[in-house]
Backbone bond lengths (Angstrom), bond angles and torsions (degrees), N, CA, C in turn:
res aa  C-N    CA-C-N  psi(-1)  N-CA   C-N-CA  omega(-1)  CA-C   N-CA-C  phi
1 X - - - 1.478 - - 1.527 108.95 -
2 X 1.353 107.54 147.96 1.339 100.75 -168.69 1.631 104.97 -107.91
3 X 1.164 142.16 136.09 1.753 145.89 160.42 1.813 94.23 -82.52
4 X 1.697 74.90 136.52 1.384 111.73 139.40 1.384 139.99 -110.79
5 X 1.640 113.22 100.74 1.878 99.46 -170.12 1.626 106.33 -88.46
6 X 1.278 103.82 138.19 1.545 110.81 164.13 1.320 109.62 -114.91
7 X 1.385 91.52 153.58 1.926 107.33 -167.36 1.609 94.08 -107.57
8 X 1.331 87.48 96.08 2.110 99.80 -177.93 2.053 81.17 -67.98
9 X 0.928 113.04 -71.30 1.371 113.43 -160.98 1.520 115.34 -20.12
10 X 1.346 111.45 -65.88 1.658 132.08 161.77 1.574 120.36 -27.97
11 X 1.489 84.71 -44.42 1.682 100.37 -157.88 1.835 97.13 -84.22
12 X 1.440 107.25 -50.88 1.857 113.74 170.91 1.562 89.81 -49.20
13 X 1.163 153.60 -77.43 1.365 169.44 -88.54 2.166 79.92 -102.54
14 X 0.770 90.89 -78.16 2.121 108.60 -169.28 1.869 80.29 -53.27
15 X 1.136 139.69 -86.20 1.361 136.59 -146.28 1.554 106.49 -68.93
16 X 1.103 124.29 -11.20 1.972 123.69 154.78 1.444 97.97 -81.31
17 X 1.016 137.86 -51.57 1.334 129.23 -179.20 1.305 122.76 -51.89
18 X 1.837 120.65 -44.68 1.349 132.53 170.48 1.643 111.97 -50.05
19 X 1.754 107.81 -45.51 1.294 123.50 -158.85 1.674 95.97 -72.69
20 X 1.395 128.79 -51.84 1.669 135.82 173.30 1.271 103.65 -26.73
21 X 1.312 100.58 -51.04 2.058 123.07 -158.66 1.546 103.72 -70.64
22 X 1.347 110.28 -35.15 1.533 105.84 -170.12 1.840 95.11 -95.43
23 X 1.341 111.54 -35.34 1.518 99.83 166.67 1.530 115.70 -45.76
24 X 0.955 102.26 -58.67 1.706 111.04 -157.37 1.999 98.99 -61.69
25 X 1.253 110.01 -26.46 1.567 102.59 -169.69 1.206 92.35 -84.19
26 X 1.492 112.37 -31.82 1.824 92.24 168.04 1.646 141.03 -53.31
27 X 1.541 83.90 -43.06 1.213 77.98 178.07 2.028 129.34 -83.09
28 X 1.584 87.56 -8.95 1.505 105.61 177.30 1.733 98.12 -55.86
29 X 1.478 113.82 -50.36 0.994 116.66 -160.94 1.437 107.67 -87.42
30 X 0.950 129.35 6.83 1.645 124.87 178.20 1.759 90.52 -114.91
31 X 1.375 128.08 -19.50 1.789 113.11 172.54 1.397 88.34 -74.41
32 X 1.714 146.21 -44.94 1.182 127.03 -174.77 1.201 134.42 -53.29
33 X 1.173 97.28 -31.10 1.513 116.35 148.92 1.638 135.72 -15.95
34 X 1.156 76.97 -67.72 1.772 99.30 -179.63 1.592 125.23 -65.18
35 X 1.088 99.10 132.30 1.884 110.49 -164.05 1.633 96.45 -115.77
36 X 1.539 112.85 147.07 1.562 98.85 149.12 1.288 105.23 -154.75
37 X 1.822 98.12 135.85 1.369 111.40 172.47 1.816 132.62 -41.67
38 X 0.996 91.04 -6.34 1.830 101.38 -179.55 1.706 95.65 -126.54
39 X 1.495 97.06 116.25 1.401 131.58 156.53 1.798 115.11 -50.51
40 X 1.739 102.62 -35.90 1.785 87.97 -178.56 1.864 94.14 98.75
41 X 1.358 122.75 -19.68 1.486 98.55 -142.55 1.763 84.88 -135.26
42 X 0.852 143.57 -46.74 1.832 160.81 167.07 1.707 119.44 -132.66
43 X 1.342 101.29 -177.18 1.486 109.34 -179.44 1.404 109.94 -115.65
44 X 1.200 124.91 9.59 1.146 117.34 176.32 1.516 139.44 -35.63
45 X 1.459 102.53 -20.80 1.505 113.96 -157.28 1.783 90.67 -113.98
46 X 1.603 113.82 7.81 1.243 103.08 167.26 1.752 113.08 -111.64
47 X 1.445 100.73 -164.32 1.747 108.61 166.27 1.506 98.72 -169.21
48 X 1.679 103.78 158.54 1.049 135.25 -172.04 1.163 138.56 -120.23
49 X 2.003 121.81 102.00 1.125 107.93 -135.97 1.723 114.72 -84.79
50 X 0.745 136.83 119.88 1.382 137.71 -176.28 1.330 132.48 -47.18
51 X 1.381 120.34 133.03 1.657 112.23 -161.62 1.548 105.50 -141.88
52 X 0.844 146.52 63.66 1.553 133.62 156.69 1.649 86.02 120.54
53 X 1.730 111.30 -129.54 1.395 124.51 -170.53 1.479 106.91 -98.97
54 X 1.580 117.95 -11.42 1.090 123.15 -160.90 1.682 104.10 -52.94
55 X 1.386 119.36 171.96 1.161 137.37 -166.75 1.450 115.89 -126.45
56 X 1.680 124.50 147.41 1.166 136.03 -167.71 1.206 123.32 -72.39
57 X 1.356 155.49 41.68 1.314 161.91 -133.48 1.601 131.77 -91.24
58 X 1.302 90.08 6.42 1.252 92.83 -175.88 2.096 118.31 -105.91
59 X 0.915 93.98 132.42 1.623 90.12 173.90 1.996 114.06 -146.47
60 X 1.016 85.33 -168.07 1.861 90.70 176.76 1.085 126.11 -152.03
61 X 1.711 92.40 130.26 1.373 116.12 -173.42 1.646 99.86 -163.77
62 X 1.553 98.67 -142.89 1.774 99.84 176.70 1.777 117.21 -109.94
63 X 1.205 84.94 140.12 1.843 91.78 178.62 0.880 108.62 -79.15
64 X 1.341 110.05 136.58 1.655 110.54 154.97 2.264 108.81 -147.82
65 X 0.781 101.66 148.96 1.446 102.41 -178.16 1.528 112.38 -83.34
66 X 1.599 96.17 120.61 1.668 114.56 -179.91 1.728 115.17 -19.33
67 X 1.054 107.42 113.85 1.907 105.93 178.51 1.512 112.90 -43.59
68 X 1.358 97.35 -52.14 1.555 115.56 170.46 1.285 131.23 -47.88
69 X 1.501 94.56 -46.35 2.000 93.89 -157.27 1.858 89.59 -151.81
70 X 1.673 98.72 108.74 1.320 121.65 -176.27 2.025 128.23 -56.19
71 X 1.807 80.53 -20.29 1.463 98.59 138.99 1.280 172.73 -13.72
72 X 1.501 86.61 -87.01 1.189 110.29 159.71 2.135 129.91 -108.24
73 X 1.585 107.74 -173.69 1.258 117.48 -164.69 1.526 111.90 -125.10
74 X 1.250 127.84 145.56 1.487 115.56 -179.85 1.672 87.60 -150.28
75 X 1.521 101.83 156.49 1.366 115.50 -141.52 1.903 92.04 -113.96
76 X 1.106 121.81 112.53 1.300 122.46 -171.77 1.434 114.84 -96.29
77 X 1.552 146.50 135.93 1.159 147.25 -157.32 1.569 94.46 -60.56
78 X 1.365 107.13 135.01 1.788 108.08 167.52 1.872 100.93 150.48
79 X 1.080 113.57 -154.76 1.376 107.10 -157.86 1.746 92.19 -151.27
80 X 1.360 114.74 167.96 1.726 124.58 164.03 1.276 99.11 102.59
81 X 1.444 133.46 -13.47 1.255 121.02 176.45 1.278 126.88 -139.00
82 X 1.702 116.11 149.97 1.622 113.04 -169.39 1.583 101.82 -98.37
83 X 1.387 130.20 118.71 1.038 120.51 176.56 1.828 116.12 -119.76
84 X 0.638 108.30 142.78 1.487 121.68 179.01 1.531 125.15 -110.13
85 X 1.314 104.67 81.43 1.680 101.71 -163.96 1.687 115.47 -123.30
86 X 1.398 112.71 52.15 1.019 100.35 133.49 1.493 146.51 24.89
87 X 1.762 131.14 69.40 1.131 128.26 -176.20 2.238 111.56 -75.81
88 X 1.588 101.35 178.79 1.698 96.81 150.44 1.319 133.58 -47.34
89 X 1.916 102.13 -36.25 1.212 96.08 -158.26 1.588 108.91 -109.05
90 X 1.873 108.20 -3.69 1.244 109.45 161.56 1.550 125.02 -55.29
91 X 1.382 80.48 -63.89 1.946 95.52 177.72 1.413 99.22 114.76
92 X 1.223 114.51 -160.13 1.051 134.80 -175.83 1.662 116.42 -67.82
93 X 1.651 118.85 126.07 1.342 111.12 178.27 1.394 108.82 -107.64
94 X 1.999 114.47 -168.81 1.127 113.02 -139.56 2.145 99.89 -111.18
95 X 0.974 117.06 166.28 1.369 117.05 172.93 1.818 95.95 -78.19
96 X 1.863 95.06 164.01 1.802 71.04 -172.92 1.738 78.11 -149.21
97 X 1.391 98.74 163.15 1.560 94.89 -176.84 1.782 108.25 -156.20
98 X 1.978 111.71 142.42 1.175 97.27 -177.46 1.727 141.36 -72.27
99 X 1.193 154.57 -177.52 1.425 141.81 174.83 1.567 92.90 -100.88
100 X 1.542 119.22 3.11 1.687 102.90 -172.75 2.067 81.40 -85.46
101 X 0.621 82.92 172.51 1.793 102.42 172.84 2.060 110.07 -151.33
102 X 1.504 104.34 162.89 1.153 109.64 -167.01 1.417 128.35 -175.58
103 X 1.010 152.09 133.13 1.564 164.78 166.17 1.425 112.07 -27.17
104 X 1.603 94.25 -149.53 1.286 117.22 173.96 1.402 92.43 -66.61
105 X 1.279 128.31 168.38 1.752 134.77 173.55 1.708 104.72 174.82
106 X 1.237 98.17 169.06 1.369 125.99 167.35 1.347 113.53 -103.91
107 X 1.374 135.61 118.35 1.630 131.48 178.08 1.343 92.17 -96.94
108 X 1.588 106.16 149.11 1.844 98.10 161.16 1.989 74.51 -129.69
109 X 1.540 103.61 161.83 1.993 97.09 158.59 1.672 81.46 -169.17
110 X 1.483 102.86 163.13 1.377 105.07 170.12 1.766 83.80 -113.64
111 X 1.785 99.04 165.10 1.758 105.32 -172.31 1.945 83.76 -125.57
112 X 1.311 112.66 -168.75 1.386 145.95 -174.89 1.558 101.92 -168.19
113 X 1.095 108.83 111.89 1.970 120.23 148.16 1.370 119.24 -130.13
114 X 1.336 121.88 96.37 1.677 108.87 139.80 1.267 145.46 -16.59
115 X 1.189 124.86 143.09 1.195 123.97 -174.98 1.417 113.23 -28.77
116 X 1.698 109.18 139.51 1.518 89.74 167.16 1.620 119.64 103.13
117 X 0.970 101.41 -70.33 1.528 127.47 -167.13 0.799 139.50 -53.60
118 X 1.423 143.93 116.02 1.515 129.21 -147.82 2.174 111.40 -130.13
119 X 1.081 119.64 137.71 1.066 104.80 -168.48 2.125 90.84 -139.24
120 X 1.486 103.46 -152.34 1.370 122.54 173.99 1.400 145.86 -175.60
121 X 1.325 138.06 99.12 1.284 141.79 -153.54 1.944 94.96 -79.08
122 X 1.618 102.76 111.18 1.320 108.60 179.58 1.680 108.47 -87.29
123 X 1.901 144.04 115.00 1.026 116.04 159.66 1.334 119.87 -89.01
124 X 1.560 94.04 143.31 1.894 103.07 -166.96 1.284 110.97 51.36
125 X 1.625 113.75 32.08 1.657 121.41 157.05 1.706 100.15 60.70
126 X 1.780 107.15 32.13 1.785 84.87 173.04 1.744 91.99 -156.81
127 X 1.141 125.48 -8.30 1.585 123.47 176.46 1.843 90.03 -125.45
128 X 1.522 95.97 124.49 1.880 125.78 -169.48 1.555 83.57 -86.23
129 X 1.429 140.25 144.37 1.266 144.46 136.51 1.848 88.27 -102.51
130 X 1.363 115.24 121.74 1.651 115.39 -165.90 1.622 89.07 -73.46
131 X 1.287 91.37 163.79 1.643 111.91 161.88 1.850 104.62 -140.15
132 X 1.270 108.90 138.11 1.693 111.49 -165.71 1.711 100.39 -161.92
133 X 1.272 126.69 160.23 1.338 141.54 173.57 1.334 91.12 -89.81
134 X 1.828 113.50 91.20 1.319 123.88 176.78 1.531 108.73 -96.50
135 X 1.598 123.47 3.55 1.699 106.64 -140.87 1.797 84.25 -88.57
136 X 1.539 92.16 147.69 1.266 120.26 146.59 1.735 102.44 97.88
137 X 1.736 107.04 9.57 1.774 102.43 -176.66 1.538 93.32 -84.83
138 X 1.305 107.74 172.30 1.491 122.06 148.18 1.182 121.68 -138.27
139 X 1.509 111.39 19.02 1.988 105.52 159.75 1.586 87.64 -112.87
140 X 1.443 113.09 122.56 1.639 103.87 160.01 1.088 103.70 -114.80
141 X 1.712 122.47 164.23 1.301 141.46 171.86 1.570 115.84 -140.80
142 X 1.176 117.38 -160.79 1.793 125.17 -160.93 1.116 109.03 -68.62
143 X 1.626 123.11 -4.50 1.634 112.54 -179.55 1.783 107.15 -135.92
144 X 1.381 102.57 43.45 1.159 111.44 165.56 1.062 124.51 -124.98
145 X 1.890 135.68 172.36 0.957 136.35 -147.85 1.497 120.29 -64.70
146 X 1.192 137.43 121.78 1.414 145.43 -143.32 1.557 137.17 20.83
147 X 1.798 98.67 58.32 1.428 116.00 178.94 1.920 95.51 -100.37
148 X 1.322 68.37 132.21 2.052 66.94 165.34 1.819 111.57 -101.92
149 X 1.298 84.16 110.12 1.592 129.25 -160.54 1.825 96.53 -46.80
150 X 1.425 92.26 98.50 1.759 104.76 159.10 1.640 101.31 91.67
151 X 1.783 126.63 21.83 1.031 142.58 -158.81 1.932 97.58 -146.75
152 X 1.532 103.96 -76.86 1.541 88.47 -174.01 2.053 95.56 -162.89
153 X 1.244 105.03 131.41 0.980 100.59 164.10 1.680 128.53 -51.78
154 X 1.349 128.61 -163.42 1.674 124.21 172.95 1.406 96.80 -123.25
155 X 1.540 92.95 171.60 1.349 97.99 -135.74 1.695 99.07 -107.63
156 X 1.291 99.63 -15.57 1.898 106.35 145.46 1.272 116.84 -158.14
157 X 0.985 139.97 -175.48 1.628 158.68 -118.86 1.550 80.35 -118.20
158 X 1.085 161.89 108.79 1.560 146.58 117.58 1.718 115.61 -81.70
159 X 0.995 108.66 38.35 1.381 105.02 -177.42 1.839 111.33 -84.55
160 X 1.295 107.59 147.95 1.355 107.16 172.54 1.778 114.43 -94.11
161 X 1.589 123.58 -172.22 1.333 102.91 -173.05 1.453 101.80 -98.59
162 X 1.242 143.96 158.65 1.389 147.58 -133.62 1.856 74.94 -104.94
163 X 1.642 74.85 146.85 1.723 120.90 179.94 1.296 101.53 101.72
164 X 1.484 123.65 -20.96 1.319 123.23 -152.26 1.852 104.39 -83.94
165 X 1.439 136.71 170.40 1.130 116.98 162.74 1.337 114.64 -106.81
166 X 1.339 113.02 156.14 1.599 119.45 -161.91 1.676 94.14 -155.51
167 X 1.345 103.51 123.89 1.742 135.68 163.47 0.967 119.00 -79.88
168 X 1.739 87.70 139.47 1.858 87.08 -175.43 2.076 97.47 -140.85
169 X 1.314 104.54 135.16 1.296 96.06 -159.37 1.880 84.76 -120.91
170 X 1.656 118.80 128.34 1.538 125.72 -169.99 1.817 98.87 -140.58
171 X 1.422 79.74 129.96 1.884 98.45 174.53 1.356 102.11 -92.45
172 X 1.163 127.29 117.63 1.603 117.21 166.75 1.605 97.78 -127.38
173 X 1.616 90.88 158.23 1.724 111.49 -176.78 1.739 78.78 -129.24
174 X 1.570 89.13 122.49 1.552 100.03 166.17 2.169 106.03 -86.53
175 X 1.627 75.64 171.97 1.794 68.60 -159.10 1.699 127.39 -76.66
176 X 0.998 162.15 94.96 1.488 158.92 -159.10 1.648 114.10 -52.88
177 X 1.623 90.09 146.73 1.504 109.31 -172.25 1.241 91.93 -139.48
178 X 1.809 100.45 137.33 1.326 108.03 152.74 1.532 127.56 -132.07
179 X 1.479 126.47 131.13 1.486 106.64 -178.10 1.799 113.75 85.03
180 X 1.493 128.49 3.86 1.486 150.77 -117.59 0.976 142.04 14.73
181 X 1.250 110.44 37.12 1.608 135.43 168.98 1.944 126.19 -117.48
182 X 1.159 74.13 135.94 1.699 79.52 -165.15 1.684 108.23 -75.00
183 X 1.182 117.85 122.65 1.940 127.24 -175.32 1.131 93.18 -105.77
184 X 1.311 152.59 3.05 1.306 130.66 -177.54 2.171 112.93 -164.83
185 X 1.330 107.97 123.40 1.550 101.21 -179.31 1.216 127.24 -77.93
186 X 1.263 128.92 139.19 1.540 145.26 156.84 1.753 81.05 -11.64
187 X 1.511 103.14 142.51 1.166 121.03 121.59 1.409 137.36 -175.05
188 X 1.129 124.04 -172.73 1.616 126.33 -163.09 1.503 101.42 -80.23
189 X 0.899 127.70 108.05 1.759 109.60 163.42 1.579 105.62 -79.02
190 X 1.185 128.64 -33.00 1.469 125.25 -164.17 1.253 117.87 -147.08
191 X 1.161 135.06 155.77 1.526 136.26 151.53 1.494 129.04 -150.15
192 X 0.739 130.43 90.26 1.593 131.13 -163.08 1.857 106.99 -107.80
193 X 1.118 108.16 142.37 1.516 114.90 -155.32 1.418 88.68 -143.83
194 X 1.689 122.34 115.17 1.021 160.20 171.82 2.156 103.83 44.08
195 X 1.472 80.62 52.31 1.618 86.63 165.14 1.657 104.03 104.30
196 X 1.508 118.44 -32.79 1.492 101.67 -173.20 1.989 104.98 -121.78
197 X 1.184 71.29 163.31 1.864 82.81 -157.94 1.467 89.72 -63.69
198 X 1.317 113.66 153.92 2.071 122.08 -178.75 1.890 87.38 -130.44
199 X 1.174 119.37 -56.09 1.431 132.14 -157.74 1.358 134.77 -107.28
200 X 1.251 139.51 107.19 1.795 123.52 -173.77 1.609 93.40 -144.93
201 X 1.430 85.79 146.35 1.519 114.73 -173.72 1.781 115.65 31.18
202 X 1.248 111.15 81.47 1.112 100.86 170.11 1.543 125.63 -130.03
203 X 1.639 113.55 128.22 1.022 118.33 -145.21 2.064 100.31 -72.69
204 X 1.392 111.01 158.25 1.790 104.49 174.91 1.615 92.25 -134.31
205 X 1.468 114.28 106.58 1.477 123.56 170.29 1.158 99.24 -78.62
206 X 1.080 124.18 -54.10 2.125 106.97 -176.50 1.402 109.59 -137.03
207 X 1.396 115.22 178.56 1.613 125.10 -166.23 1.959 96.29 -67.89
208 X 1.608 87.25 155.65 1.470 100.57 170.24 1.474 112.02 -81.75
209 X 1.130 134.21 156.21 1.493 129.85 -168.31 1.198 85.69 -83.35
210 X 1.696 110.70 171.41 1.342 125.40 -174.09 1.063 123.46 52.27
211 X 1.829 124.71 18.88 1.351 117.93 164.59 1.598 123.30 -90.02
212 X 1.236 113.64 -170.55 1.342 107.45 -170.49 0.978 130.30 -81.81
213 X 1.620 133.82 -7.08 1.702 111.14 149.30 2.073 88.73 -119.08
214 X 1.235 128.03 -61.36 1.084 147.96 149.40 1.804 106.84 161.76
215 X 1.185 103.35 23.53 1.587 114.87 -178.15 1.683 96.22 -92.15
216 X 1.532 116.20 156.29 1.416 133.81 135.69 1.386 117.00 -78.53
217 X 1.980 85.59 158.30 1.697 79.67 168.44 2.128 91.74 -177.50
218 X 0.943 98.19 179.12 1.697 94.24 -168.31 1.636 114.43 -77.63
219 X 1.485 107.67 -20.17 1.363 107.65 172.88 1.202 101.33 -127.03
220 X 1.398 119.36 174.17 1.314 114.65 171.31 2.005 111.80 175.47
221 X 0.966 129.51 165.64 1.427 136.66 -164.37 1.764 112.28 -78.07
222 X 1.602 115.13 159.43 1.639 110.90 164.36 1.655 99.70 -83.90
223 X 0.776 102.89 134.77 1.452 107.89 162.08 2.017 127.24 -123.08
224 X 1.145 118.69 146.24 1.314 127.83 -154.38 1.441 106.64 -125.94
225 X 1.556 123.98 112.27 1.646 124.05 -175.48 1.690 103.12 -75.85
226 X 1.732 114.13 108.56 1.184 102.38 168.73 1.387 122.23 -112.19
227 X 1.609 119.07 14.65 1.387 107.72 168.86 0.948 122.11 -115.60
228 X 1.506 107.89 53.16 1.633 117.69 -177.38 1.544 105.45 -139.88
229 X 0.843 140.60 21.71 1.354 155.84 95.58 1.856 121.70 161.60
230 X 1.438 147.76 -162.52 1.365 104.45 -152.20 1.396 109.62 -83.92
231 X 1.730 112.52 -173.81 1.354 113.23 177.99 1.993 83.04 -172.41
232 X 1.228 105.82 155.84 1.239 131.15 149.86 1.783 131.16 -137.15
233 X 1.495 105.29 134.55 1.770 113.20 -177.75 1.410 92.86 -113.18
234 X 1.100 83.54 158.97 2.056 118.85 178.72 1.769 108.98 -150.25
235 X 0.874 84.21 142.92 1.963 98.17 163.11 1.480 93.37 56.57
236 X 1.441 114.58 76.26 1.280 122.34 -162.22 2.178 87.04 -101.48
237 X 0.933 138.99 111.76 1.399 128.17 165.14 1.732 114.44 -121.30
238 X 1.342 113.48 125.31 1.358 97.64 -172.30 2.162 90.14 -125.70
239 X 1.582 102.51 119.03 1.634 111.02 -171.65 1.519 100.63 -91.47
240 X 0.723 122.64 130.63 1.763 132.75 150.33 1.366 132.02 -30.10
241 X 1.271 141.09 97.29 1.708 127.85 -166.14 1.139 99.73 -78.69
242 X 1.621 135.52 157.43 1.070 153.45 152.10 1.647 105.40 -95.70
């Protein structure tokens, strides 16, 4: 009788190696993926929705929080970030939103708030995931730092201490239509805010007030609350779900 030896060792050894290889193109190909409405360099590719007398305040450069007044934000020569800073004598600035539009997706962005300060990450410019100078509470509710606004507060405090920057990484499924009727709602699958999970599965039956038209629809824009006082984002990436 004749043997055949096989070298499992060799053979496990080549098929972890194959498996790395097909990981890694995955994931090459899902960072290719990724688009973001901010260039880093102007705003061109945004707009700003208009509200009363209020004023346009946002531009880009570098944040840093007023020396003076813990408050506020002042915009330092340089590039990578959208800041919205708002003086006394400006007044009140504007909500602002991108022309990219988009689906289901993955957002990643890092934020900046000063003391105080309250802002809002709109998806498809109509469901608020809040952004607020939450650090250091331990009762939170609907208008604190990563509650999805008029849906569910979070589910603990991950806030950092204001000026500082803090990431927030959100799965959303925009909502389905069929025939022009919508069969299925927006919702959150995730939200995790500077490393620990705040949010899972949460359903969005209708728009958050104060969004940008207050309609649904299958695609739709990032949008940014700027007349609620300052804030600056960076490393804005929003990926595509399959």
């Amino acid at each position: 009788m004749n043997y055949i030896y096989i070298n499992f060792t060799d053979n496990m050894k080549k098929i972890r190696l194959l498996l790395r290889a097909f990981i890694g193109s995955l994931i090459l190909i899902s960072h290719s993926q990724a688009a973001s409405p901010f260039n880093g360099k102007d705003l061109d590719d945004w707009k700003t929705k208009p509200r009363g007398k209020n004023k346009d305040c946002w531009s880009v450069g570098v944040a840093a929080v007023h020396p003076e007044n813990p408050n506020e934000l002042i915009v330092k020569d340089g590039a990578g970030e959208m800041v919205n800073a708002p003086s006394k004598t400006a007044g009140k600035s504007l909500d602002i939103y991108s022309t990219f539009t988009y689906g289901d997706a993955r957002i990643e962005l890092e934020i900046m708030v000063p003391k105080g300060s309250n802002s809002g990450i709109y998806l498809h410019g109509e469901y608020e995931i809040q952004v607020l100078d939450s650090h250091g509470r331990t009762k939170l509710g609907m208008g604190d730092m990563g509650a999805i606004y008029g849906a569910k507060p979070p589910a603990m405090n991950a806030s950092k201490k204001p000026g500082e920057w803090q990431k927030y990484e959100i799965v959303f499924h925009a909502p389905k239509y069929k025939d022009g009727k919508k069969v299925k709602n927006a919702h959150v699958e995730k939200v995790v805010l500077n490393g620990k999970v705040i949010q899972e599965k949460v359903e969005l039956p209708k728009p958050t007030p104060g969004g940008l038209t207050g309609k649904e629809m299958a695609k739709g824009p990032i949008m940014f609350q700027g007349d609620h006082g300052p804030v600056a984002y960076r490393n804005i990436k929003i990926t595509p779900l399959k």
